[in-house]
N, C-alpha and C positions, 0 to 999 in steps of 0.2 A: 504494500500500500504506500510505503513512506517514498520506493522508487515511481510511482502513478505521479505523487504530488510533485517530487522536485524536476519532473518533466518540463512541467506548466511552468516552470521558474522565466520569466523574461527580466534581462535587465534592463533598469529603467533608462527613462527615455531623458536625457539634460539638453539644454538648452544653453548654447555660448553665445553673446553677445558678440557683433563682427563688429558692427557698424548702425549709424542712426543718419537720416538725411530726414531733411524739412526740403519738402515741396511746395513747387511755386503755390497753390491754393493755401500753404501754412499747417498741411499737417505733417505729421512725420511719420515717416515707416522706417524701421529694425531691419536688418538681417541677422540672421540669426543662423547657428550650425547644429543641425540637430546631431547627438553623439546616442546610440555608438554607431550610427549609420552614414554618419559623412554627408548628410542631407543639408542642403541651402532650404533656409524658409523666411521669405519676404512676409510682412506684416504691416497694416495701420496701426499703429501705436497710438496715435492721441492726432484726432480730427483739430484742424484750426479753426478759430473764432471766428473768421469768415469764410472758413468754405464752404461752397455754394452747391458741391458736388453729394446728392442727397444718397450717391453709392459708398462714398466713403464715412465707413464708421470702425469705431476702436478696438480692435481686434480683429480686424477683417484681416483675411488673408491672401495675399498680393499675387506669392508666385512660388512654388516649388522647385527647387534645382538650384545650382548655379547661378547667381544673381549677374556673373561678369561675362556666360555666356549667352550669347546671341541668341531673339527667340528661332524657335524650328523656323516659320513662315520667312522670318529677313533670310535664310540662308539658302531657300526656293528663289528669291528674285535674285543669286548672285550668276 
C-alpha cells in the first residue's frame, strides 16, 4: 500500500521571478520560470489605473513558453 501512495508523489511546482515590464496601457506582466519543468509563463500582474483594455485583468495569463522566442505564426511569414 505504502509503494501505491508514494507513486502519486509529484514535486511541487515553484515559480522564479525572470523579469516585470509595464506596458504602454500601465499594466505590468511577470515572467516567470516554472521549475522543475523549465516552462516560461507570461502573466498580468497588476492592471493600470487607466487601462482601457476590458481583457486585461490581474492574473490573467499572457503566454506559455519562451517569452524571447518568436511567436509560431511570425516564423510562417519568414
Amino acid at each position: 500500500m505504502a509503494l501505491a501512495s508514494a507513486v502519486n508523489v509529484r514535486p511541487p511546482m515553484m515559480l522564479d521571478l525572470e523579469a516585470l515590464e509595464s506596458l504602454p496601457c500601465g499594466c505590468v506582466a511577470a515572467a516567470y520560470r516554472a521549475r522543475p519543468w523549465d516552462l516560461a509563463v507570461v502573466s498580468l500582474e497588476a492592471k493600470g489605473p487607466h487601462c482601457v483594455l476590458p481583457a486585461h485583468t490581474a492574473g490573467q495569463l499572457l503566454r506559455l513558453g519562451d517569452p524571447l522566442e518568436p511567436d509560431f505564426e511570425e516564423g510562417l511569414d519568414e
